[in-house]
C-alpha positions in Angstrom: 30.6 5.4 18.1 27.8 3.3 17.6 27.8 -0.7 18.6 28.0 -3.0 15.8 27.5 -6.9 15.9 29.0 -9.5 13.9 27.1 -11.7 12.1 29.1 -15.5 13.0 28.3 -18.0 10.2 27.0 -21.5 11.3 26.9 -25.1 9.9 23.3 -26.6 8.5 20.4 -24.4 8.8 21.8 -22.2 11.5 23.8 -20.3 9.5 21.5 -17.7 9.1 20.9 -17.2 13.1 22.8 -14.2 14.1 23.5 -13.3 18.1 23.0 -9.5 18.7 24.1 -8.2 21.8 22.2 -5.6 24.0 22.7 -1.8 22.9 24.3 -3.4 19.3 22.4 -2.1 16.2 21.4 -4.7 13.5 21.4 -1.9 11.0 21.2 2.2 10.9 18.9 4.4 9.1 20.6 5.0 5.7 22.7 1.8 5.3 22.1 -0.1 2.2 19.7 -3.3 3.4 20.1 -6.4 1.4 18.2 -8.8 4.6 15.1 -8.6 6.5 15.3 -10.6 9.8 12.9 -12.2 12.4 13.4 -12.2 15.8 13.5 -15.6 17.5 14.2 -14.8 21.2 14.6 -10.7 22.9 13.1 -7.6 21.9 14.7 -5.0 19.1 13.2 -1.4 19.7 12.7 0.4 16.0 14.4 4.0 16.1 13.8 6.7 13.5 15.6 9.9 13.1 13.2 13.3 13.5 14.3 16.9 14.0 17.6 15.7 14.9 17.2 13.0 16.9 16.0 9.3 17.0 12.9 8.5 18.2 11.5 5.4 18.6 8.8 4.1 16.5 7.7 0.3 18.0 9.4 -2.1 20.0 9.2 -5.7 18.3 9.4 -9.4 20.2 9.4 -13.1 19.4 8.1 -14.4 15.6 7.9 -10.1 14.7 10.0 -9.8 11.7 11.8 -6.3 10.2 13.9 -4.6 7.9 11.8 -6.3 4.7 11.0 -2.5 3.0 14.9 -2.6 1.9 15.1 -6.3 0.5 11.7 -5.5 -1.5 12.9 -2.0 -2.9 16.2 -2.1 -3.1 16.9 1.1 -1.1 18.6 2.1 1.8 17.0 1.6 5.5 14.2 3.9 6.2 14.7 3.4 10.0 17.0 2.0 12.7 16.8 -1.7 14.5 18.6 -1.7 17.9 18.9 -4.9 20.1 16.8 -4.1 23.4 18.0 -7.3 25.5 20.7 -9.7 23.9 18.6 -11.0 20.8 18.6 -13.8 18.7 17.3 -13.3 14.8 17.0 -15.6 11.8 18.2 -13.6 8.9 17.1 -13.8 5.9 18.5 -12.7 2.4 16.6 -12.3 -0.9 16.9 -16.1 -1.8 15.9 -17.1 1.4 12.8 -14.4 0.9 11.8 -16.2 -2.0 11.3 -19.5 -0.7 10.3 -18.2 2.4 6.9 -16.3 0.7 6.4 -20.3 -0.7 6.4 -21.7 2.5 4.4 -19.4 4.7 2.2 -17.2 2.9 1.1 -15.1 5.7 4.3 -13.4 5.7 3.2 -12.4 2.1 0.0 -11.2 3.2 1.2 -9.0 6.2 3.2 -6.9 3.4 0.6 -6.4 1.2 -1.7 -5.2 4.2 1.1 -3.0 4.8 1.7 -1.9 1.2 -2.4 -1.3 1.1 -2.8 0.5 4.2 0.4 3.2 2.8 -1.8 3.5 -0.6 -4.8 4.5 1.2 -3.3 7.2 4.0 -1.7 8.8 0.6 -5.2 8.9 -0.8 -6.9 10.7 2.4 -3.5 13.1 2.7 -3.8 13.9 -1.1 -8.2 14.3 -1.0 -7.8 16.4 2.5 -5.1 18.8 0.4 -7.2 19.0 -2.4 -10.5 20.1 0.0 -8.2 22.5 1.6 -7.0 24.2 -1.1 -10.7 24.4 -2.9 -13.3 25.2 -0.2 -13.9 28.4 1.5 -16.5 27.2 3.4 -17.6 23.6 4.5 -20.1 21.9 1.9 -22.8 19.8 2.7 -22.7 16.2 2.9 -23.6 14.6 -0.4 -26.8 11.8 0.1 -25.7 8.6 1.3 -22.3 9.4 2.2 -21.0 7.5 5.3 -20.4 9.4 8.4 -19.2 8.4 11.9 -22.9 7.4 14.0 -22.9 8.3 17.4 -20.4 6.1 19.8 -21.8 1.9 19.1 -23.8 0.5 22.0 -22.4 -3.2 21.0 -18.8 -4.0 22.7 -16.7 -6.8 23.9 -15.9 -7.6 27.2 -13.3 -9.3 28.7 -14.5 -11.1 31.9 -11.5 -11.8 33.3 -10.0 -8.1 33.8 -13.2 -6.3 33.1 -11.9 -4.6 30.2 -14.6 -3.4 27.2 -13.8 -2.7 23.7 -16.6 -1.1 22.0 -16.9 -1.5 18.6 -16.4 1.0 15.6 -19.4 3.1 14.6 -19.1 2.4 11.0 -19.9 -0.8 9.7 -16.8 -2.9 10.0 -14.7 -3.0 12.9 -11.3 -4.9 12.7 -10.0 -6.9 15.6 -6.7 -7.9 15.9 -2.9 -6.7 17.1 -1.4 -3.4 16.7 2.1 -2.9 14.8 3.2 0.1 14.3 6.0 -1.3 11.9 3.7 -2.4 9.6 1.1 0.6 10.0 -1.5 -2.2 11.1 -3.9 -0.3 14.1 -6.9 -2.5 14.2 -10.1 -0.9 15.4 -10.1 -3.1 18.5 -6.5 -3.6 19.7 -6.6 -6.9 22.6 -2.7 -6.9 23.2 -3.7 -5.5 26.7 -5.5 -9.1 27.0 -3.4 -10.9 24.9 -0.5 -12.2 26.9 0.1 -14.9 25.1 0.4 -12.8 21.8 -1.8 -15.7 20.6 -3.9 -13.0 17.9 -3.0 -11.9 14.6 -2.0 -8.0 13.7 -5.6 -8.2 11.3 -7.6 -11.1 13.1 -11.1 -10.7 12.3 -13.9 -8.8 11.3 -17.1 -7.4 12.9 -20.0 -6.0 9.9 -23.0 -4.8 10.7 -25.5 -6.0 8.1 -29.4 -5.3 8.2 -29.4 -4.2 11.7 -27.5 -7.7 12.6 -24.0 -8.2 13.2 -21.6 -10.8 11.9 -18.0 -11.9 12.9 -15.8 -13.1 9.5 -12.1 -14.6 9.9 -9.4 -12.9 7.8 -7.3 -14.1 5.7 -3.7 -14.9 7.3 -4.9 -15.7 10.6 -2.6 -18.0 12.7 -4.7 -19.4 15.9 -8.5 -19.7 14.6 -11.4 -17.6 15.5 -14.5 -19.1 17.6 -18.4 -18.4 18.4 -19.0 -20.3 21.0 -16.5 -22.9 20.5 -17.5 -23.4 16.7 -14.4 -22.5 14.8 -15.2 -20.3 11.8 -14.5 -21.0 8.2 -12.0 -19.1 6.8 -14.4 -16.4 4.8 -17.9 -17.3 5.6 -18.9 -14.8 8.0 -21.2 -15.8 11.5 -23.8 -14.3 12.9 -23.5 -13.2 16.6 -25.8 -11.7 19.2 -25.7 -10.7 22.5 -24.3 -13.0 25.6 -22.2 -15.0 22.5 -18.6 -16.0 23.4 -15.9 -14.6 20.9 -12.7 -16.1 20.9 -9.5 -14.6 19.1 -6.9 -17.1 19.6 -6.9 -17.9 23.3 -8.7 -14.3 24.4 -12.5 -15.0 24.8 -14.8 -12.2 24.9 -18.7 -11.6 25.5 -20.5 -9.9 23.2 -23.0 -7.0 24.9 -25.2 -5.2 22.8 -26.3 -3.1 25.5 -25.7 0.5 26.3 -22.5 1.4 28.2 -20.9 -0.3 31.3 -21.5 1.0 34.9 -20.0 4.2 36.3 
């Protein structure tokens, strides 16, 4: 038998804080889901069931929120949520949702990203069936389509633990947070670094442009993004160069737009 909590109901606004104790599942894989809740203090380990057993898929901490696919579709619980360490959540039902996406629209935008990012894995799954099923033989590369370049000279660096992250090939790289919940796996992933979980799941952008590069906020961002102190505007991308100090939050990187690091 599985552990179950009980949700105790609260005067004012905390009413909707729920205590779950360690081992205890918030909800199963299969129950009908009318909330979506956000962990204020503990972790909750995300479980999924595959052939036969339950596997987890992401372990979620402070300010992560889950369980929102059900309250937006109407349809049962995709996945499991079981508490990790006696947890604390703010649970929210589809009033509180509404007003909710009013007050803080990044929650809004995290969904879409998520929504997005589904849309376009569908689109590569359904083109690489169709190329499967049609060629014999590989066909040439049609002019001016973009292929991976050889691995990028330009990278970050991490002073402080010595830690490089060299940038994409292509010409974006995203910088940010992974979160496996919400299918978001920037390019550059600084939760290593990141002990203060101070960056966003999408942060910021690196293009390269005319042989230059150029570092652009996103939209959603929580803690700012800096060249050398300077705080970017929301949208208007920067121009950066070598020896420039890139902030995320509270994690400052140099940029290097040399070859590789020592062996």
């Amino acid at each position: 038998m599985t552990a179950k909590f009980k949700t105790t109901s609260r005067p004012g606004a905390d009413r909707y804080l729920v205590g779950v104790p360690s081992g205890a599942f918030v909800f199963e894989e299969g129950e009908l889901g009318t909330e979506m809740y956000i962990i204020q203090e503990g972790k909750v380990e995300i479980l999924q069931k595959a052939a036969g057993e339950s596997r987890q898929r992401a372990v979620l901490e402070k300010g992560d929120f889950f369980g929102e696919m059900s309250l937006l579709e109407d349809l049962p619980r995709n996945a499991s949520a079981r508490a990790m360490s006696e947890v604390r959540l703010l649970k929210i039902d589809g009033t509180t949702f509404d007003q909710m996406l009013r007050d803080n629209p990044e929650i809004g935008v995290r969904m879409m990203r998520k929504l997005s990012r589904r849309l376009r894995e569908a689109d590569r799954l359904l083109r690489e069936a169709g190329a499967e099923a049609s060629a014999a033989a590989p066909e040439p590369t049609a002019p001016g389509e973009e292929q991976p370049a050889s691995p990028a000279a330009e990278r970050l660096v991490h002073e402080r633990s010595g830690m490089e992250f060299p940038l994409s090939s292509f010409a974006e790289t995203m910088v940010g947070r992974r979160d496996p919940v919400t299918g978001i796996f920037p390019d550059i992933d600084l939760s290593p670094v990141d002990t203060q979980r101070s960056v966003s799941r999408r942060h910021g952008k690196v293009y390269r442009r005319g042989g230059k590069l150029y570092l652009a906020e996103e939209i959603g961002t929580m803690n700012g993004t800096f060249v050398n102190a300077n705080r970017l505007v929301k949208g208007v991308p920067a121009e950066v160069t070598e020896g420039d100090e890139l902030r995320f939050g509270v994690v400052g990187l140099t940029l290097s737009m040399g070859g590789g690091g020592e062996g």
